[in-house]
C-alpha positions in Angstrom: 19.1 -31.8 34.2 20.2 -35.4 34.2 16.9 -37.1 33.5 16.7 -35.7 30.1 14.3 -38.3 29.0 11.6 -38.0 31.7 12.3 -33.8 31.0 11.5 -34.7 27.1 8.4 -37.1 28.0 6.4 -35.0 30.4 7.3 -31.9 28.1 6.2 -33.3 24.9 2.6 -34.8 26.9 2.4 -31.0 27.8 2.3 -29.9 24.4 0.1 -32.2 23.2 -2.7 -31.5 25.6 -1.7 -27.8 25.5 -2.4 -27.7 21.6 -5.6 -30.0 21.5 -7.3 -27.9 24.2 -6.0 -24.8 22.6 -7.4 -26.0 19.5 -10.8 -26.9 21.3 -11.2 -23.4 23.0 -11.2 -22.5 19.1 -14.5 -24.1 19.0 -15.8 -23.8 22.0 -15.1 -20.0 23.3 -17.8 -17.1 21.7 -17.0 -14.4 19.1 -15.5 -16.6 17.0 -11.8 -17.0 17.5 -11.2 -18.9 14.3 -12.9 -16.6 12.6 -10.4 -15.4 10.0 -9.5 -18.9 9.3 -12.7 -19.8 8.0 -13.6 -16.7 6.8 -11.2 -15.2 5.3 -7.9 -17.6 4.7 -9.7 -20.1 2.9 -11.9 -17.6 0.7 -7.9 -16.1 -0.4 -6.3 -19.4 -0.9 -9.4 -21.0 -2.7 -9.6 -18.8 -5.2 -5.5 -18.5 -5.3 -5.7 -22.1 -6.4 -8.9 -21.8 -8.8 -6.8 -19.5 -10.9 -8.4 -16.1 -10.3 -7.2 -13.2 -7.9 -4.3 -14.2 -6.2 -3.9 -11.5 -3.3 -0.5 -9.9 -3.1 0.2 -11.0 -6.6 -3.0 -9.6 -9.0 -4.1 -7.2 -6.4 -2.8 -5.4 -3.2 -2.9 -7.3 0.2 -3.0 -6.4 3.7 -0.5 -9.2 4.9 3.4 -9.8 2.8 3.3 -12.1 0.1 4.7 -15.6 2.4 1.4 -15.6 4.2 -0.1 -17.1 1.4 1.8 -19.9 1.9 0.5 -21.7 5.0 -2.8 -20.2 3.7 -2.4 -22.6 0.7 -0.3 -25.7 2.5 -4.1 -25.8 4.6 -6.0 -26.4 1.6 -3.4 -29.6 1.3 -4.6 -30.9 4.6 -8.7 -30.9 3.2 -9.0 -34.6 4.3 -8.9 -34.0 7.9 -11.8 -32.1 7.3 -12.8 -28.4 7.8 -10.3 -25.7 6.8 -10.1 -24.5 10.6 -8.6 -28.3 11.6 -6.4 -28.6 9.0 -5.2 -24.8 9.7 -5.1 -26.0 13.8 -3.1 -28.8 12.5 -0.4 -27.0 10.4 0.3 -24.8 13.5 0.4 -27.8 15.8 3.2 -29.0 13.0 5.2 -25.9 12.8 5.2 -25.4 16.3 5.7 -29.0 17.2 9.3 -28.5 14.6 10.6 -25.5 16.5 9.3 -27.1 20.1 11.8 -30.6 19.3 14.8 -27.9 18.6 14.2 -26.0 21.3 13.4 -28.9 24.0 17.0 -31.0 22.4 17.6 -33.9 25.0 16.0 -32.3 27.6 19.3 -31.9 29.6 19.7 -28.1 29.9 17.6 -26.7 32.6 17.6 -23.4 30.7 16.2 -25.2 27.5 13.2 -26.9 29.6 12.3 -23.8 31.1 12.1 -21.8 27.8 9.8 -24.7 26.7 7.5 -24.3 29.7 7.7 -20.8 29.4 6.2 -21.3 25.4 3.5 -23.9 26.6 2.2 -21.5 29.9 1.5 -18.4 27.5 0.4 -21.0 24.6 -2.6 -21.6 27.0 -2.8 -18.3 28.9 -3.3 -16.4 25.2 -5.6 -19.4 24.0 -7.6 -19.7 20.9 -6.1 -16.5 19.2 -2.6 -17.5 19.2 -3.2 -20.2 17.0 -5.9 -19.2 14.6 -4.3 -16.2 12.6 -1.2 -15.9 10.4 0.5 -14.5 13.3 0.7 -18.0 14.8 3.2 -19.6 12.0 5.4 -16.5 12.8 6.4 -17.7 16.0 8.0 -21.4 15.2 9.8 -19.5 12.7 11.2 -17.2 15.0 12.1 -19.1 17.8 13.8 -21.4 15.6 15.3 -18.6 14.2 16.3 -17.4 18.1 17.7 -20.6 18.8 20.3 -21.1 15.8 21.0 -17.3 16.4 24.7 -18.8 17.8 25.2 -21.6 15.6 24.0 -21.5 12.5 23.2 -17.4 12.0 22.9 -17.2 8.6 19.7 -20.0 8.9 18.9 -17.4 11.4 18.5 -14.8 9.2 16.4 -16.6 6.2 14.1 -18.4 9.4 13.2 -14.4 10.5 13.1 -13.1 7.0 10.7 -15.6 6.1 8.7 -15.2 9.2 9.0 -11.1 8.3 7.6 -12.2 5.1 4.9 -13.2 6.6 3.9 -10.7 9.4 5.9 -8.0 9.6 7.5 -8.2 13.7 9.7 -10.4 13.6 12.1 -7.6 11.5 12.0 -6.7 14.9 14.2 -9.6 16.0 16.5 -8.6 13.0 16.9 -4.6 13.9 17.8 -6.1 17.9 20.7 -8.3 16.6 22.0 -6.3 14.3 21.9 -3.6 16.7 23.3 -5.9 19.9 26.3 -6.9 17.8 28.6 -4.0 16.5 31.5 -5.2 18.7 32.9 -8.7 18.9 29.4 -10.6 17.7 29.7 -8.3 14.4 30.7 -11.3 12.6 27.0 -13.5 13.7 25.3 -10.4 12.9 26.8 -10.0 9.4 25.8 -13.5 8.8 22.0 -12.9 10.3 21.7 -9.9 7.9 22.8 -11.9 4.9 20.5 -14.9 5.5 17.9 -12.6 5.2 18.7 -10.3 2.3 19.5 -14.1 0.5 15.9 -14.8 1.1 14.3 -11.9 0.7 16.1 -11.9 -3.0 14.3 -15.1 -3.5 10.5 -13.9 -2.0 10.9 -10.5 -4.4 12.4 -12.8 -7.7 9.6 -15.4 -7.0 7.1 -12.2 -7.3 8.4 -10.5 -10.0 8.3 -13.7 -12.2 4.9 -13.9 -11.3 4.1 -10.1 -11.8 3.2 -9.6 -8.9 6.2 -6.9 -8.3 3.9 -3.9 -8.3 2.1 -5.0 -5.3 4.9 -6.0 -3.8 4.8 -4.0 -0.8 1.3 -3.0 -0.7 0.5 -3.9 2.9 2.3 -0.8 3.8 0.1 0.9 1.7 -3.0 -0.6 3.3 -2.0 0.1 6.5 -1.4 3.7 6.0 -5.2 4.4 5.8 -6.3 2.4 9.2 -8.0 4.1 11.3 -7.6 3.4 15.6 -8.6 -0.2 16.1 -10.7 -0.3 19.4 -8.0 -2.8 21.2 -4.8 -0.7 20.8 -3.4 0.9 23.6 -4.1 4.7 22.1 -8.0 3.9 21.9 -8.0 3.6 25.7 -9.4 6.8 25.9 -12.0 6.7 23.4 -13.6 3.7 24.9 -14.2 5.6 28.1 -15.6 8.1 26.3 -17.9 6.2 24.7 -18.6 4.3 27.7 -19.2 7.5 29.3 -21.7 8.5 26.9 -20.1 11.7 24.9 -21.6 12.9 22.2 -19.2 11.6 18.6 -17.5 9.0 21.2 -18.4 5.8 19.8 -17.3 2.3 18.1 -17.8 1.5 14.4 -17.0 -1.4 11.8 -14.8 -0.5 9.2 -16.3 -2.8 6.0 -12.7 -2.6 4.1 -10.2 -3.1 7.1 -12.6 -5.6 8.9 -11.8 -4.2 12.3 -14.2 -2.4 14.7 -12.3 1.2 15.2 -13.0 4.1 18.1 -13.9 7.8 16.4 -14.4 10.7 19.0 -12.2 14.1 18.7 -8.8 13.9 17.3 -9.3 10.4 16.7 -8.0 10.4 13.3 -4.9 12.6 14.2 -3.9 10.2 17.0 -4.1 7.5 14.3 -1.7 9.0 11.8 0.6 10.0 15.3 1.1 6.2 15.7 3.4 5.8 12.4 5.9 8.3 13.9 5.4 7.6 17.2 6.6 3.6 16.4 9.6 5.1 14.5 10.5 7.3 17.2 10.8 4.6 19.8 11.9 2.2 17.6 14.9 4.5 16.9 15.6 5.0 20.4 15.7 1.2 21.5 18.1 0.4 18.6 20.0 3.3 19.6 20.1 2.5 23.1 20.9 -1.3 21.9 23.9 0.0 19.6 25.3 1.8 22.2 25.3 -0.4 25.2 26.6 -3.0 22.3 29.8 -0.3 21.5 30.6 -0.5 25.4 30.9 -3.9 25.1 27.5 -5.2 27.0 27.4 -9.1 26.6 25.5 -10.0 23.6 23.4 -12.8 26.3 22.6 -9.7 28.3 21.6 -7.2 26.1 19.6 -8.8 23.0 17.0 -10.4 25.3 15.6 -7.2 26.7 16.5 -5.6 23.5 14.3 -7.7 21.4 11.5 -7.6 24.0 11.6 -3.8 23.6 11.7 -3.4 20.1 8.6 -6.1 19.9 6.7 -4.8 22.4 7.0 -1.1 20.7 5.5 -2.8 17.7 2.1 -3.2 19.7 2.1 -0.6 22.1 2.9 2.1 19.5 0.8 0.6 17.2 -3.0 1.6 16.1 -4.2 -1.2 15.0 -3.3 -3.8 18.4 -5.4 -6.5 17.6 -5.1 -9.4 20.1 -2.5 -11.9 18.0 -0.4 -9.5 18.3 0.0 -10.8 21.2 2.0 -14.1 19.9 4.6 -12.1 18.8 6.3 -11.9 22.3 6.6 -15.6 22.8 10.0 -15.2 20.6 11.5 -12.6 22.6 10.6 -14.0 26.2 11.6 -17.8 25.1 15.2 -16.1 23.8 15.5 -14.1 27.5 14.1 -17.3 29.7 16.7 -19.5 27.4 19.8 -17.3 27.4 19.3 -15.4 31.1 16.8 -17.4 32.9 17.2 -15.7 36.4 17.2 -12.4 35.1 14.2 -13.3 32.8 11.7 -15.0 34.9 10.1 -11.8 36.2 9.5 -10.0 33.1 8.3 -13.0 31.7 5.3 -13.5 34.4 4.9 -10.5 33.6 4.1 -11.5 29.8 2.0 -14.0 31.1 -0.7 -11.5 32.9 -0.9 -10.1 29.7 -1.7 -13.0 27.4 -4.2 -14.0 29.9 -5.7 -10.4 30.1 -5.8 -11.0 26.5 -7.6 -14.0 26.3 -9.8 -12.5 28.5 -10.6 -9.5 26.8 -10.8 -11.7 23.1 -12.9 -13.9 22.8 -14.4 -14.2 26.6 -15.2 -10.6 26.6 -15.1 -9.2 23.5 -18.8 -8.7 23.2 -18.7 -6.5 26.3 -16.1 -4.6 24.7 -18.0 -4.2 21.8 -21.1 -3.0 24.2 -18.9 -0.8 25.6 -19.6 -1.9 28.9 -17.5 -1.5 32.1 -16.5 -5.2 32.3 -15.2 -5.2 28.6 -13.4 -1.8 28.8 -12.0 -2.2 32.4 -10.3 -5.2 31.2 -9.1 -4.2 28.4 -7.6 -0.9 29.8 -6.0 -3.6 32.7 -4.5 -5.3 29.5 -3.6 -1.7 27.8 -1.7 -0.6 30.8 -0.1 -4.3 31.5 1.6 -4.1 27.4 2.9 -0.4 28.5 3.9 -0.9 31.4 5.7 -3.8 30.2 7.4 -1.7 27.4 8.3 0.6 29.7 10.3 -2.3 32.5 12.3 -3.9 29.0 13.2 -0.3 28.3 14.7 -0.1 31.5 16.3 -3.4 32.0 17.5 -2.8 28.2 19.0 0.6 30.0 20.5 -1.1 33.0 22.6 -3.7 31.1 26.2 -3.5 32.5 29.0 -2.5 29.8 32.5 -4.2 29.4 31.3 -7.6 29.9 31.4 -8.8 26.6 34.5 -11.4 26.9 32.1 -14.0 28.3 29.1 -13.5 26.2 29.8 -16.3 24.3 30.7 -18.5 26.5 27.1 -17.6 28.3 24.9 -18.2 25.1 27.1 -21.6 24.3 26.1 -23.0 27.6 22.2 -21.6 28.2 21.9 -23.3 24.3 23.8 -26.6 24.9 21.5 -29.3 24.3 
């Protein structure tokens, strides 16, 4: 693209107006999209910084220890006013970091459409992209996608951060390692070291501050979730509640804050979902590891790869609340940036869902809740949209052609040159 300025201008104005109206739907759409901002992020870091319970350190915490961070950095930002701007305006910040690496001179073609690609489901997933922890994952990880060839072992420490945060983007870590046993064995050693360097520092950092037996308690709180009403396995329940069935029906659970589904076997099918993630997990990587050991090219393979693995980590997943959602913007922006031919299909795809998803939370989330048809129809479109999704990665992941590795690099070098 030879106009790289007038590429950079128009994309940057794009961003702009996609954050501020993004950050205005926050205010403006029901059910309270920035809910857990106001809520419950500022009650955490408030009293984090008063000196009393300090969540993840003192006491067990649903999220890993880093998303504390950002939680605190807001409470920096208190003179632009309420909590929920100042949290509108870190993302905005983090994303605007990742957004000038990715975007470069605006020269590659590949590089502007990746950036498009980011601003297009930035507004089709709305409010809830940006107001939950989930949304400082993402700059993290696509900056973390985007030195993946240069500078790997930044890489690494970029996704174990964001890891450190919200658990996915280990995801994006299990996909490399797993895409690079051949000739890319040396970027992948380098990935996996960033990471263990960092995560040394996160679990040091915790054990000076005593915090080491709570360490990993968000595993621990998961474990006793039960099916949250929008993942993909509570389809059924909804109908039956909608249906009317006697012990079919939606309830708020007071110490997960979620509204779950309970009907017959709905407890088993939760405790299913743990395996269930593991199983298909397993059998991504291992389809990833072997393609890889045929020699697939490393620009072919880890897109869909990635994109799998992620998208198991919602589908398979029993709590699928709607910011989960965010979590494919990494994986999509890697495939439109390394393979954008190949990509663009899939990635409409992933658009159709985030707007299903905005649709379904906040626009129709009390219908949901109602359990009326509107609500659960649209949600069940969305359901089927994430598996069906799943299941086209797995399959592109499947059709990658072997014994083309000697050009891989050459392929990444040039859909990344700035």
């Amino acid at each position: 693209m030879r106009d790289g300025r007038a590429a950079r201008a128009i994309l940057w104005a794009a961003f702009l107006a996609v954050h501020a109206l993004v950050a205005w739907l926050g205010w403006a759409l029901p059910n309270q999209p920035m809910g857990d901002v106001y809520l419950v992020y500022e009650p955490w870091s408030e009293r984090a910084l008063a000196g009393g319970r300090i969540v993840g350190i003192t006491e067990p915490w649903v999220y890993p220890i880093l998303a504390l961070a950002p939680m605190l950095l807001t409470q920096a930002l208190g003179f632009l006013g309420p909590y929920a701007i100042g949290w509108a305006v870190l993302v905005t910040a983090c994303d605007a970091a990742a957004f000038h690496l990715l975007v470069g001179r605006g020269r590659s073609r590949s590089r502007v459409a990746a950036a498009g690609f980011w601003l297009a489901y930035a507004l089709a997933l709305g409010p809830i992209g940006m107001y939950r922890i989930d949304a400082v994952t993402v700059p993290l990880a696509v900056a973390g996608a985007l030195w993946l060839a240069g500078r790997p072992a930044v890489a690494g420490a970029l996704l174990a951060a964001a890891t450190w945060i919200k658990v996915w983007p280990a995801a994006l870590i299990g996909s490399i390692a797993a895409a690079s046993v051949r000739r890319a064995r040396r970027r992948a050693t380098a990935v996996i070291g960033g990471a263990a360097v960092l995560t040394g520092v996160v679990v040091g950092a915790v054990a000076i501050a005593g915090g080491l037996p709570h360490l990993l308690g968000f595993v621990a709180t998961q474990q006793g979730r039960g099916l949250q009403i929008e993942a993909p396995a509570a389809t059924p329940y909804l109908w039956g509640a909608l249906a009317g069935r006697d012990g079919w029906f939606l309830y708020y659970d007071r110490t997960i804050l979620t509204f779950q589904v309970a009907g017959p076997g709905a407890d088993a099918v939760a405790a299913l979902m743990n395996p269930l993630l593991v199983a298909v997990a397993g059998a991504i990587v291992a389809l990833t590891a072997v393609k890889a050991h045929r020699g697939a090219a490393i620009a072919r393979l880890l897109p869909p790869a990635a994109l799998a693995l992620t998208l198991a980590m919602i589908v398979c997943n029993k709590v699928g609340s709607p910011q989960f959602h965010a979590w494919l913007i990494a994986p999509l922006v890697l495939w439109v940036l390394w393979d954008r031919h190949r990509a663009w299909p899939v990635a409409l795809a992933g658009l159709v869902c985030a707007a299903l998803t905005q649709l379904v939370y906040p626009i129709l989330y009390g219908s949901v809740l109602a359990v009326e048809p509107l609500g659960v129809a649209a949600l069940t479109a969305r359901n089927a949209c994430l598996v069906a999704l799943l299941a086209w990665a797995i399959v592109r992941l499947a059709r990658v052609p072997a014994r083309h590795a000697a050009g891989s690099e050459r392929a990444v070098a040039a859909a990344v040159s700035r």
